[in-house]
N, C-alpha and C positions, 0 to 999 in steps of 0.2 A: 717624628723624632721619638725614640725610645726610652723612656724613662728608668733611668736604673735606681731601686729602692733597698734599703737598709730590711733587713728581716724583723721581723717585729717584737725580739725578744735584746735589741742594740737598745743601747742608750744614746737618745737624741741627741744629748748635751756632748753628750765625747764622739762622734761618728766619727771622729779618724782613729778610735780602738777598735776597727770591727770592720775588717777588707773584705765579708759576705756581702755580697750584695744578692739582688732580684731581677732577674729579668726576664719582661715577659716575652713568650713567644710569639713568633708571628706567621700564618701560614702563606706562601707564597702563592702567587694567583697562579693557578693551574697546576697548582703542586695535588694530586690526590692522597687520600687522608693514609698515613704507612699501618696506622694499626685501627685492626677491625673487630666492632663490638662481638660480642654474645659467641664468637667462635670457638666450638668445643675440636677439643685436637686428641684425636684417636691414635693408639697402639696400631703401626701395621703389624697386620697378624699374616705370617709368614705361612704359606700352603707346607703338610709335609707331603714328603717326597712317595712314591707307594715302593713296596716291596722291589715292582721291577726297574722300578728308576735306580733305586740305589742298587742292587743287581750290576745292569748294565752299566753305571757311574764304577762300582768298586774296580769290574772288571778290564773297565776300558783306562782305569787310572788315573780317575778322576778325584784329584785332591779335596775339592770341598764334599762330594757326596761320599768319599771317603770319609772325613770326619762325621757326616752325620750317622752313617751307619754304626759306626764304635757310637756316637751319642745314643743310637736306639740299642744297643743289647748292652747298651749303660745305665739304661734307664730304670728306676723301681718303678715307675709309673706301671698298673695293675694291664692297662692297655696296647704297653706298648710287646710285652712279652711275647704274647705270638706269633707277633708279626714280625720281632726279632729272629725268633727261633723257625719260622720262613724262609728268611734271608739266610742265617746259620743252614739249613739245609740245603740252599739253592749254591751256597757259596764252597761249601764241604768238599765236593769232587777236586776245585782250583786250588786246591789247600796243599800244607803241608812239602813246600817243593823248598824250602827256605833252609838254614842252620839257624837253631836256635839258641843264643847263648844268653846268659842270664850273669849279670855283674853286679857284686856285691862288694863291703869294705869296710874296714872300721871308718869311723865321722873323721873327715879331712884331708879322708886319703887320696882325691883329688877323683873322683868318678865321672862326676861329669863330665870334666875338664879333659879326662883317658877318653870319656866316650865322643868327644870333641874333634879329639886328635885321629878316634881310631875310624868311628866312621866317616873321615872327612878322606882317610887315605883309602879305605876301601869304595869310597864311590868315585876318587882319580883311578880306582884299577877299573871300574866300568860295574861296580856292584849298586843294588839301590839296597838302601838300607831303611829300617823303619826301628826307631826310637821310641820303647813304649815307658816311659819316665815314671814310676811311682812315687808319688810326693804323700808327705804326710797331712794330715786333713785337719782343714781349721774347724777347731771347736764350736763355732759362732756358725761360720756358712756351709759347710762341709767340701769345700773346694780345697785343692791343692793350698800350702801357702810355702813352697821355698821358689814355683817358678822356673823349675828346671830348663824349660826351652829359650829363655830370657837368659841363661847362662853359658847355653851352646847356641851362640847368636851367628858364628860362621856358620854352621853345620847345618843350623835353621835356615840359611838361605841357600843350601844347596838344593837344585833343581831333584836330585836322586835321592835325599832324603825326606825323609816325613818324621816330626816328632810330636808327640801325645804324652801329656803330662796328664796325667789322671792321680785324682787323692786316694787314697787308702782306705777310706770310709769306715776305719775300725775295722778293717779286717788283718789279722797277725799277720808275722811272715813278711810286714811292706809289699803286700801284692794286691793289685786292688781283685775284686772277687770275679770280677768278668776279663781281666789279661788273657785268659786263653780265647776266650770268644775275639779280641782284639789283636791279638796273634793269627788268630785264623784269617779275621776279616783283612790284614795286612799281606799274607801270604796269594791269598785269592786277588789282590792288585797287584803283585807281581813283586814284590818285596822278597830281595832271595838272603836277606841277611836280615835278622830279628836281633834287638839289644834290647833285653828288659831290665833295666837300672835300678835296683830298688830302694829304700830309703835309709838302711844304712843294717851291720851286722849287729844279731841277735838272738837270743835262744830259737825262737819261730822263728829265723831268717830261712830256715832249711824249707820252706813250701815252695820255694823258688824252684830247688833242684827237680819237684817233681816235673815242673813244665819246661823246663828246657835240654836241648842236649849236650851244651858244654855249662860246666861253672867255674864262675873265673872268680877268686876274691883277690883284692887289692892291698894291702899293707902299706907302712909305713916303716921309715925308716928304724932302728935302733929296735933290734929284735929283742931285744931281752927284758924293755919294759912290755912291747905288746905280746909276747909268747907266754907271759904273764897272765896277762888278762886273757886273752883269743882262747875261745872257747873250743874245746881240742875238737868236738863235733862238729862246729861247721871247715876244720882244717878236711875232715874225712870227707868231705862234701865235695871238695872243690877240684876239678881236674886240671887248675893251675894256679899258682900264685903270684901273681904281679907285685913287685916292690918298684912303689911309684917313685914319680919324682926322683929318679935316678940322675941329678946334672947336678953341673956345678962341684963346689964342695962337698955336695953330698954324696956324688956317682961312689965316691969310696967307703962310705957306710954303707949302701945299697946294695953292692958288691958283697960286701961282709954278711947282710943282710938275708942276701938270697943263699946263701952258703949255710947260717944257719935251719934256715927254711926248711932245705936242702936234707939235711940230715935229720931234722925232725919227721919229714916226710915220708923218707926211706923206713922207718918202721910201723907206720900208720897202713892196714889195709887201705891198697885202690878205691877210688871212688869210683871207679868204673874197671870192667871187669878185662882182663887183656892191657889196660893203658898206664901208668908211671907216673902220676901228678907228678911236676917239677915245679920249681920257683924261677920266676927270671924276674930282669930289672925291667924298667921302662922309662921313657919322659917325655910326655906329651908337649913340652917346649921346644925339645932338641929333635923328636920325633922318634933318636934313639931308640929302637927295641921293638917297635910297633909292628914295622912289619914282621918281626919273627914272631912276634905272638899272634896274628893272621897264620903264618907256616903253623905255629904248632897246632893250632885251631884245627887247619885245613889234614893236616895228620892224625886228628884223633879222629874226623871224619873220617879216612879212610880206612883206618886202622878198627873199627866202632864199624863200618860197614860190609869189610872182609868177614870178622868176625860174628856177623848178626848181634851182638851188643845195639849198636843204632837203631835197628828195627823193633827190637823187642823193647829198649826204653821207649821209642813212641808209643809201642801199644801198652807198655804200663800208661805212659799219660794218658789213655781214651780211658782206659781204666779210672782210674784216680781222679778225672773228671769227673766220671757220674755220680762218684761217692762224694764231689764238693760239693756238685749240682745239688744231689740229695738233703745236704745239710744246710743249703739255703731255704731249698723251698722248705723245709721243712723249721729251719728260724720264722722265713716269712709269714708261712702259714698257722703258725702258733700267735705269732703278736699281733694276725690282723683277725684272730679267731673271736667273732662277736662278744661270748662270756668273757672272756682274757682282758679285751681290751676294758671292759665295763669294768672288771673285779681286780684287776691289777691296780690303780690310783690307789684304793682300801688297802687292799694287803702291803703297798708300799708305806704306808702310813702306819699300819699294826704294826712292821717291823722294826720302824724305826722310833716307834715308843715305846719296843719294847715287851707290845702285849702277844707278840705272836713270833716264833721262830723261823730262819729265811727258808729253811729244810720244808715247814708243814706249810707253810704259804704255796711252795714250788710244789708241791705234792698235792695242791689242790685246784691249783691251776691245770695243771695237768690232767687233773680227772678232766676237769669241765672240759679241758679241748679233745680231750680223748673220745669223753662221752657223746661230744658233740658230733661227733665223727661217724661215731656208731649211728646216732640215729640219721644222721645222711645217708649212710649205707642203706 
């Protein structure tokens, strides 16, 4: 018989103010004991994959060795760089067979939600599409934090899509600094339609146009407060403008909308040479409009390859590449340059008490990694 007891902080005298009670346990005859002393519980630690495995995984369309490979030419890790730029050369020749289009917006204008609609109707026409989402990057962990592929949750379950929400890592423009390497590695799987969604329009919003070959920005309804603000340079950028969320009560602003677009446009040099930017409506609820903005897509394409315009923007991008390339490795290789890192905490300190100026700090810095250089040489 089991004795049930009061805890030992009840008062004796009132036991019926205090429904805690004690009970001991009891172990069953032949029951073995569930938890075991002294056991240390280890991290599996996960084999990586080598150069040819992801190779053959990207080639043959393989979803998870897919993402790992964007995680390796994602990586800062000093190790993994090589072995990236391996893979980028082995993967190079599959490349490039895709349309590239790059979609931008002012904050609300519903992008995701367009790029929901748009690549869920291009992969019912038989296309695969690859989603590369730029999110803005949290201050604390440096990951993405709005979650973009949590918001295109149809589109994320289509078998012909793939999406990659990648953070921005502090680099302008909302593009994170390896998109084109992640571009390439998507193309080399077989990916014939690229959407790179970025984090929303802005003065640097324009590094987008370098890597792709259509630009599409999105608006919102009631032109006359945002024609205001919308900065006339990225209107020059764009070789189409979408006025979203065309339904409902609002299809008759939208209308309105794209008409003044419309004529603003008309005296704005081409963003591309040979082609027309126009404005249209759309609405990713109604679906209204989608497929014509696939046709006009598919027309600049053609129109862009008659005239060599197409060929020649890609090889500006190979271009324009190596001068990003350059400006990384050469951030990296400054702030991991042994003097820098020693003598940088100090000079952050002089300047912000004031004993030293940020101009003569950065001009000495400089030597050191300069000089440092030299004697490598």
């Amino acid at each position: 018989m089991v004795t049930d007891m009061k805890p030992e902080w009840s008062d004796p005298n009132e036991p019926e103010k205090f429904s805690s009670i004690i009970r001991k346990g009891q172990e069953q005859e032949g029951q073995a004991a569930s938890i075991q002393k002294n056991i240390r519980f280890q991290k599996r630690i996960s084999r990586e994959p080598s150069v040819e495995e992801l190779y053959n995984g990207v080639l043959s369309g393989n979803r998870g060795q897919l993402a790992r490979a964007i995680t390796l030419v994602e990586s800062n890790a000093e190790q993994h760089f090589h072995k990236a730029q391996e893979l980028l050369q082995k993967l190079l020749p599959h490349s490039g067979k895709s349309i590239r289009i790059g979609i931008t917006g002012v904050p609300g204008a519903g992008k995701s939600t367009f790029i929901e609609a748009f690549g869920t109707y291009l992969c019912s026409m038989g296309h695969r599409v690859a989603v590369l989402a730029i999110d803005p990057s949290s201050s604390i962990s440096g990951g993405s934090i709005l979650g973009d592929k949590t918001r295109m949750e149809q589109l994320s379950r289509n078998p012909r899509a793939f999406i990659r929400p990648s953070p921005t890592a502090g680099k302008l423009g909302g593009v994170h600094r390896k998109t084109r390497e992640a571009m390439l590695i998507c193309e080399a799987s077989g990916f014939d339609v690229i959407l790179i969604e970025t984090v929303g329009v802005g003065q640097s919003e324009v590094i987008i146009r370098d890597m792709v070959d259509f630009f599409m920005l999105l608006v919102l309804t009631g032109a006359g407060d945002e024609l205001q603000g919308m900065k006339k340079g990225i209107m020059e950028l764009a070789d189409a403008i979408i006025v979203h969320k065309a339904d409902g009560a609002n299809k008759p602003k939208a209308e309105q909308t794209k008409k003044e677009y419309n004529r603003i446009l008309h005296f704005l040099q081409p963003a591309t040479k040979g082609w027309q930017s126009k404005a249209y409506t759309c609405s990713s609820i109604t679906q209204e409009g989608v497929k014509e903005v696939w046709s006009v897509i598919n027309k600049f394409k053609e129109t862009g390859k008659a005239a060599g315009v197409f060929d020649e923007r890609r090889k500006g991008q190979q271009r324009d590449w190596i001068y990003s390339l350059i400006s990384d490795q050469l951030h990296y290789s400054f702030f991991h340059h042994p003097a820098v890192k020693r003598m940088l905490p100090q000079f952050e300190n002089e300047v912000m008490a004031g004993e030293k100026t940020a101009a003569s700090a950065v001009e000495i810095l400089f030597n050191l990694f300069l000089s440092g250089k030299n004697n490598n040489c």
